[in-house]
Every structure is written in structure tokens, then in C-alpha cells.
C-alpha positions in Angstrom: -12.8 -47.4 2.0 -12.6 -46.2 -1.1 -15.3 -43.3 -0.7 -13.6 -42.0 2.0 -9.6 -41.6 0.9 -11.7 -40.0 -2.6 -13.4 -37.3 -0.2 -9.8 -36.8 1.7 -8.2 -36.2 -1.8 -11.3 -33.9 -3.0 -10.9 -32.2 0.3 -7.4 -31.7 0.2 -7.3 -30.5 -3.5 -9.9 -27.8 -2.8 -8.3 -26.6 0.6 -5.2 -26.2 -1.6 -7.2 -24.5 -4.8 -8.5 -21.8 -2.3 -5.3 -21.4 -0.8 -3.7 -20.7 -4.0 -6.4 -18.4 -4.9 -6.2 -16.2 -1.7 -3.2 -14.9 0.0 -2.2 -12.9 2.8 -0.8 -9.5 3.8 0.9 -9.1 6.9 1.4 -5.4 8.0 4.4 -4.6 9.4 4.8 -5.2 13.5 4.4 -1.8 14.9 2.3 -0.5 11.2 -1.3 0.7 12.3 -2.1 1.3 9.2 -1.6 0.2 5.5 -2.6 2.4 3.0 -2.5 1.2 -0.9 -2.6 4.2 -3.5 -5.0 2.6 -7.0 -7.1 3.5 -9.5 -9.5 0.9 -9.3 -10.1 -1.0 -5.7 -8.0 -4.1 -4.9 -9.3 -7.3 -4.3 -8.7 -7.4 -0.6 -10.7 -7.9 2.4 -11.3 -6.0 5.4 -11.4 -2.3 3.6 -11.1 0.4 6.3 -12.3 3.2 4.5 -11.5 4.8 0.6 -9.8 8.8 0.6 -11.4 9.6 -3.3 -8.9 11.6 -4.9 -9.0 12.9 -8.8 -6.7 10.1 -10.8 -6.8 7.1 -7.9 -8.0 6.6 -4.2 -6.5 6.2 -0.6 -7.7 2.7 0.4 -7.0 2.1 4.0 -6.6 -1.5 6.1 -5.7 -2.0 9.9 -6.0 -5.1 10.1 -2.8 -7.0 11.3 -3.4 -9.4 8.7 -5.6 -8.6 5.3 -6.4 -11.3 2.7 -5.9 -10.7 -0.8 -7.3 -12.6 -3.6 -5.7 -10.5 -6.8 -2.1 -11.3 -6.3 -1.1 -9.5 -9.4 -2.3 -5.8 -8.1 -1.9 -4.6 -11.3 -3.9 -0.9 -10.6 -1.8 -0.1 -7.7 0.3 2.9 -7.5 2.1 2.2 -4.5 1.8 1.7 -0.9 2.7 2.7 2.9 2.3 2.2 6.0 2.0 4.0 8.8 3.4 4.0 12.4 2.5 5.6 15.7 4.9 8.2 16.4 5.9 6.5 19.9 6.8 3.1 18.5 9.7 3.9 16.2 11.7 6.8 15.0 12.4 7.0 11.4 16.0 6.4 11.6 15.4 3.1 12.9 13.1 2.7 10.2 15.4 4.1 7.4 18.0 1.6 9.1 15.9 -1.5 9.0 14.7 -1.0 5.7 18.3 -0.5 4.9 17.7 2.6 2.5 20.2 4.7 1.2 18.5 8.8 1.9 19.0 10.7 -1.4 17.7 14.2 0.4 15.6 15.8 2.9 13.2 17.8 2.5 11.7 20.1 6.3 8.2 20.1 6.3 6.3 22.8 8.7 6.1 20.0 11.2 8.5 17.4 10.4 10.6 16.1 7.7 10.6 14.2 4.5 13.1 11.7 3.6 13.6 10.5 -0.3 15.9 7.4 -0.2 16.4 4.2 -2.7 16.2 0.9 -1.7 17.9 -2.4 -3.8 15.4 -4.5 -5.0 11.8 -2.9 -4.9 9.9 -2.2 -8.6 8.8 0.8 -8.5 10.5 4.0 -8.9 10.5 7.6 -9.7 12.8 9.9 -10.5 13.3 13.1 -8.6 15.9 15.8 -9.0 18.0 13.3 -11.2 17.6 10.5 -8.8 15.8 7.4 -8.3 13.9 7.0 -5.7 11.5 4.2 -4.1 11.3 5.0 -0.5 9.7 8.3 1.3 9.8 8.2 4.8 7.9 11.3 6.9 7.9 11.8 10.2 4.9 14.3 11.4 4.1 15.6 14.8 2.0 12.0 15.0 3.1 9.2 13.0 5.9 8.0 10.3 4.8 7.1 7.4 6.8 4.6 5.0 5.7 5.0 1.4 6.6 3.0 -1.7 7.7 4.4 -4.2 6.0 7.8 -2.8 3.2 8.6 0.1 0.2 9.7 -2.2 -2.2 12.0 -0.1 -1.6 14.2 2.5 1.4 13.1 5.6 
């Protein structure tokens, strides 16, 4: 009897080792996309494909749910996510996420919002303010970055 409780507990301890060691990322319901700005490629799973850009790269997930084994992320830039046009409109997003919109800025086929959410990291400063949220909504999709979208919306 013995044998067996000491392969439960051996069982157990490494089910819970490798659950400590790997995590999860759940993107957003109604996100087709996550995007995650770094210099150096995250230790995540089920890599899209990579945008290679001068000082860091576009690494792109659509999965629902991507595993992630280097909690810390230190490399990463920032984030976003992305959202089919249809699903959402970005005042619904820039109400859920409840983000105060510093300014707008009109793009040739949609607009940019800069806004500041309580309790996120990572910030920049633009025109005097801090902000941590940009929100663009294209002909095709919205796209929610943190602190900033990196790349082309």
C-alpha cells in the first residue's frame, strides 16, 4: 500500500511543479488575434507568425487560449489584441475597459483613440499625458493596444 499512495504523492507533486511552471493566456472573447510587441521571442506556444521590425518584432497568436511558460515577460514592449470589425465597436470597448480618452487622433480610414486606464504598468507620455491604452478602429478591425499598437493599424 505503501508504493502506491508514494506514486500518488510523486504524481501529484509533479502535476503541480508543471502547472506552476506553465500558465495560460486567455484572449479576449470576441479577440482574433493577440499580438505581443518584444525584442527577443516569448516563451509561448502556438506562435502564429513573427512581423521583423528594426528594434523588436510583431509576434502574432490566435489561438483562444496560448500557454506561456516565462511568466515574467520581461522583453515585452507591450501588447494588443485585435477584433473583427463586426463584433464590437470601440466605444463599447473603450467602455468595458473603462478608459478615460485623453484625445483623438482621424486617421485616413478611421480613428485613433489615446486613453489611460487605472492600474496597468506601462505607460507613455504623449503631449503631456500619460497614456496606456490606444484603441483604433480601421475599415476592418479594432485594435486594443497596451501601452501603444506597435506596427501598422
Amino acid at each position: 500500500m505503501k508504493p502506491i499512495a508514494i506514486y500518488i504523492l510523486g504524481i501529484m507533486f509533479v502535476s503541480l511543479l508543471l502547472i506552476g511552471l506553465n500558465s495560460q493566456i486567455k484572449i479576449p472573447q470576441g479577440a482574433s488575434e493577440m499580438q505581443i510587441y518584444a525584442s527577443h521571442r516569448p516563451d509561448i506556444d502556438s506562435l502564429e507568425y513573427i512581423d521583423e521590425m528594426s528594434n523588436f518584432n510583431i509576434y502574432h497568436y490566435s489561438e483562444q487560449i496560448v500557454g506561456i511558460k516565462d511568466k515574467s515577460l520581461d522583453n515585452t514592449l507591450g501588447v494588443a489584441y485585435v477584433y473583427p470589425k463586426d463584433s464590437q465597436s470601440a466605444k463599447d470597448i473603450i467602455d468595458k475597459l473603462n478608459a478615460k480618452v485623453c484625445f483623438e487622433q482621424q486617421l485616413e480610414d478611421g480613428i485613433s483613440y489615446y486613453g489611460f486606464i487605472r492600474g496597468l504598468d506601462k505607460s507613455v507620455d504623449i503631449q503631456n499625458k500619460e497614456i496606456n491604452v490606444q484603441i483604433v478602429s480601421n475599415k476592418d478591425n479594432i485594435i486594443v493596444g497596451f501601452p501603444l499598437i506597435m506596427g501598422s493599424y
